[in-house]
Each structure stands twice: as structure tokens, then as C-alpha cells.
C-alpha positions in Angstrom: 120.5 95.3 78.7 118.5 93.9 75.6 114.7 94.9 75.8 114.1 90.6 75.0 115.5 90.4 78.5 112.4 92.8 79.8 109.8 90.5 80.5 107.3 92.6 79.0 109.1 92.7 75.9 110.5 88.8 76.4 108.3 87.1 73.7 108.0 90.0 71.2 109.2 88.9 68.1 112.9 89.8 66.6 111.2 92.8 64.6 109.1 93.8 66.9 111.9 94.6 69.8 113.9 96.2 66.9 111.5 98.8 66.6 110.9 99.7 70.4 114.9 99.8 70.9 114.8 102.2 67.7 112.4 104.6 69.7 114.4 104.2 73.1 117.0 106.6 74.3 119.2 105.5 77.5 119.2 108.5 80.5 121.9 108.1 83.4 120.6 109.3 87.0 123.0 109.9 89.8 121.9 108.5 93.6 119.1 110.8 94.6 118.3 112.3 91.0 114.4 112.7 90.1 113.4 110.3 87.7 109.8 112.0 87.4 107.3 114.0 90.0 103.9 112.9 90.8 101.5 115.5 89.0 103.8 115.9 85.8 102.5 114.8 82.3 103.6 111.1 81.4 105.5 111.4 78.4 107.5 108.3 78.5 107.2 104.8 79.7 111.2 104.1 81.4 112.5 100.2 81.2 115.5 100.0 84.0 118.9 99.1 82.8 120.9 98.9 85.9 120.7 100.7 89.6 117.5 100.8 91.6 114.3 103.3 91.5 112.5 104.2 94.3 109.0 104.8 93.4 107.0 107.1 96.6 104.3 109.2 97.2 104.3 112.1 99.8 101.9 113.1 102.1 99.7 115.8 101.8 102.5 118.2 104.1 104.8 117.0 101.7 107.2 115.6 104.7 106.6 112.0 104.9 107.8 109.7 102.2 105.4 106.2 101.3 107.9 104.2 99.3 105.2 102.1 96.8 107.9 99.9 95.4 111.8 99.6 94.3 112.6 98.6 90.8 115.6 96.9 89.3 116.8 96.0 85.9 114.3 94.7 83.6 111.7 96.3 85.5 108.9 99.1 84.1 108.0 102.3 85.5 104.9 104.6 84.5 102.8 102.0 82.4 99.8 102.2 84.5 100.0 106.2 83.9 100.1 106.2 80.3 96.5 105.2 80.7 95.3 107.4 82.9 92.3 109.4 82.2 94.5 112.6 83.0 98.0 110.9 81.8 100.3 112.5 84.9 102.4 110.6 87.0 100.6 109.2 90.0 103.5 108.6 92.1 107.5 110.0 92.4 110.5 108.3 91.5 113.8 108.6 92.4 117.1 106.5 92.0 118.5 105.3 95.1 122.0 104.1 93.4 123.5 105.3 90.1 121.1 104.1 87.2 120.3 104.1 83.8 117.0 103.4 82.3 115.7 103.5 78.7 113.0 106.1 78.3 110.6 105.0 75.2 107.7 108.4 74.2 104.7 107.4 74.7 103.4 108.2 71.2 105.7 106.4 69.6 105.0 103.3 72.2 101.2 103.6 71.6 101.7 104.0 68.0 103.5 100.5 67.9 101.1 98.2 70.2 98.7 99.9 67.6 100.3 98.5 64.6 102.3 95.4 66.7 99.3 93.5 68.2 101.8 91.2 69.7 103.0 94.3 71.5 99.3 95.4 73.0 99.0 91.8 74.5 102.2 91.7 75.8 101.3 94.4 77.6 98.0 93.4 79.0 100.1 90.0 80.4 102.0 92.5 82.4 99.4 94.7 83.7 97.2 91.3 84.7 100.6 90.5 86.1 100.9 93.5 88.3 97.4 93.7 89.2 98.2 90.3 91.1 101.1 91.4 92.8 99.2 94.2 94.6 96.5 92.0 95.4 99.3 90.3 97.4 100.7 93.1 98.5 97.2 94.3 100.3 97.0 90.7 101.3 100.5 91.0 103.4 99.4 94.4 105.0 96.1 93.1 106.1 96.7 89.9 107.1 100.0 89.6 108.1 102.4 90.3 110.8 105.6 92.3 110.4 108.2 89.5 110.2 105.8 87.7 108.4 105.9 90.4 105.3 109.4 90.9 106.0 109.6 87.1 105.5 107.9 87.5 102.2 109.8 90.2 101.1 113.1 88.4 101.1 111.6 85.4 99.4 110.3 87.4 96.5 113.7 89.4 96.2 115.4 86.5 96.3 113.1 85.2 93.5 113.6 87.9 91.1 117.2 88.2 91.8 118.7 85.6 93.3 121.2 85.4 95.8 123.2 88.4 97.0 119.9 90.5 96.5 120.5 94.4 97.9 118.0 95.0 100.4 116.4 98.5 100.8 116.9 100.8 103.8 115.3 99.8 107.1 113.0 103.5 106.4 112.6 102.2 102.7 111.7 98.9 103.8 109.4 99.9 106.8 107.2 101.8 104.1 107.4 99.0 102.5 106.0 96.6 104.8 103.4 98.9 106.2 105.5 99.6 109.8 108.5 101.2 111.7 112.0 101.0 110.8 112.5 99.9 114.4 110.3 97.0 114.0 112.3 96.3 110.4 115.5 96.0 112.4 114.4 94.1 115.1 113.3 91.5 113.0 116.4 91.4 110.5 118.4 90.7 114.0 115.9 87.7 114.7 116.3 86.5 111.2 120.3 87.1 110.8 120.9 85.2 114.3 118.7 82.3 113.1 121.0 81.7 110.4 117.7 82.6 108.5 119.8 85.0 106.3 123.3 86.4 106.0 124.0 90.0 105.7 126.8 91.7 103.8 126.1 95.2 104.1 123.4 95.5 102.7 123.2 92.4 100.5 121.3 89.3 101.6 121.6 85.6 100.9 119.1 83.2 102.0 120.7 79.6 102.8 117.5 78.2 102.9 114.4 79.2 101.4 112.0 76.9 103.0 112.9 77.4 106.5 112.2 80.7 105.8 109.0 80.2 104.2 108.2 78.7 107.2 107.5 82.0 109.4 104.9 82.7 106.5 101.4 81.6 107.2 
């Protein structure tokens, strides 16, 4: 993947993206292989080639597992931590399928939007970016019923990926959505015998998007 793909990096200019793939060096993760720990020092922000990162916190016990999102290609992990008071990861993450992301040091990222102010307000597009999508996101657990968020889900999968998007486990998905896998499940049958979506294993194709937008309130 180029990094001008990366929609962080998408309207850098040709100089600009030359020096940030300069500083970048590719790591290959099998299926269930630590990307990074919550409570280690951040010492890279990772740009995801191909696979799927499961980004989770654990409870105090350190048993139960809350999935805070997935990521795919072209997606970021750790920028919020590089500026964190106390730079340490606040969250886990761990590939769910075989992946590959580009790891770029933090010093050598900081030192570019330093000297690359197209760089720095690229990067405050995104954050502003991803400050909205957890406004929704608190939005859909508050306000929302399961197959409702389960509704909205899809639709923003199916917007960032099109069709033939891989959908999470039912246990990924249910921390997802704020509920129980049981619930998730139930309401994928409801959906699937609609003709809302089709299933292949577990890749999903939605035949049309506005009847399904239509369970949303």
C-alpha cells in the first residue's frame, strides 16, 4: 500500500510522503500476535497495510476483553497516544487475521510535522475526524437499540469498504455494539432472512443500503 492511499497522508505533497515512507519499516503479525500492550511506551505510530487489528481494553481482572474498534488497511493506530501527557499506549491491539502494518518512530514523525506543516494539519483533519466518529459512536450506545447500531455498523463497513466487507465475531461485535453476542446473532438472523444482507462466512453484502438505513432512527 502507498501511504497517498492513507487518508491521513492522502493530500501530502509528492515530497512530503517520500519522506514518511523513508522513515517507515513494514512488520508482519500472524492471527493473534500483539501488536502493542496498554501501559507500554508509544514509540511508533503503525499505518495498516493489509489484515485487521483488533484494538481492546481489559478489565481491571484482566478476563474480559472491550473491543474499542477494528482497523483495516489505510487505517491509523496509536496517534492519539503519541500525545499523551504520559506517551503509553492506552489500549491493546492485536491482529485478528494475518497483517502487516508500517510502523513510522515517533521522533522521526514529530520531527517531520515539525518541519512539514502540511504534515501537522493533516494530522489535526484526522483527529477532528475521529473525535466525530466517537461522538457517534456514544451517540449509538445511548440512544440506540441493538439492531439499530448493528444497522449502523454494517452501513459504515460497507462505506469504508464496500461490498463483501468481513464482519467481526459475534463476541467482537457484541463489544462493539455495547451488548451480548446472543443478542448480535439474533439480529444477523432477522437481518439475513429479510434479505437485508447476505452472508458468506463471514463476509457481508448489503443489496440495498437504504432499506437498511431504514431500521435506523
Amino acid at each position: 500500500m502507498e501511504l497517498k492511499q492513507v487518508p491521513l497522508f492522502r493530500d501530502l505533497a509528492l515530497e512530503d510522503l517520500e519522506a514518511l515512507e523513508r522513515e517507515a519499516r513494514a512488520r508482519r503479525l500472524k492471527r493473534g500476535e500483539v501488536l502493542f500492550l496498554e501501559g507500554e511506551p508509544v514509540h511508533s505510530l503503525f499505518v495498516v497495510e493489509k489484515g485487521l487489528i483488533k484494538v481492546y481494553k481489559l478489565d481491571p481482572q484482566g478476563r474480559k476483553q472491550v473491543v474499542l474498534h477494528l482497523e483495516g488497511p489505510g487505517r491509523i493506530l496509536a496517534e492519539v497516544a503519541l500525545f499523551l501527557d504520559r506517551p503509553t499506549y492506552p489500549a491493546s491491539a492485536e491482529a485478528l487475521e494475518e497483517s502487516q502494518v508500517l510502523a513510522i518512530p515517533k521522533e522521526r514523525f514529530f520531527q517531520l510535522a515539525e518541519a512539514r506543516p502540511p504534515l501537522a494539519r493533516a494530522l489535526i483533519r484526522y483527529l477532528a475526524r475521529r473525535q466525530g466518529q466517537l461522538l457517534h459512536l456514544l451517540d449509538r450506545l445511548v440512544f440506540h437499540e441493538v439492531r439499530e447500531r448493528l444497522c449502523d455498523f454494517l452501513l459504515q463497513k460497507l462505506a469504508e469498504e464496500g461490498q463483501g466487507f468481513y464482519l467481526p465475531t459475534n463476541p467482537e461485535l457484541a463489544a462493539l455494539l455495547g451488548t451480548v453476542p446472543e443478542a448480535v446473532s439474533r439480529n444477523l438472523g432477522q437481518l439475513y432472512r429479510q434479505g437485508l444482507i447476505r452472508l458468506q462466512g463471514r463476509r457481508v453484502e448489503v443489496p440495498d443500503p437504504q432499506a437498511l438505513a431504514n431500521w435506523i432512527r
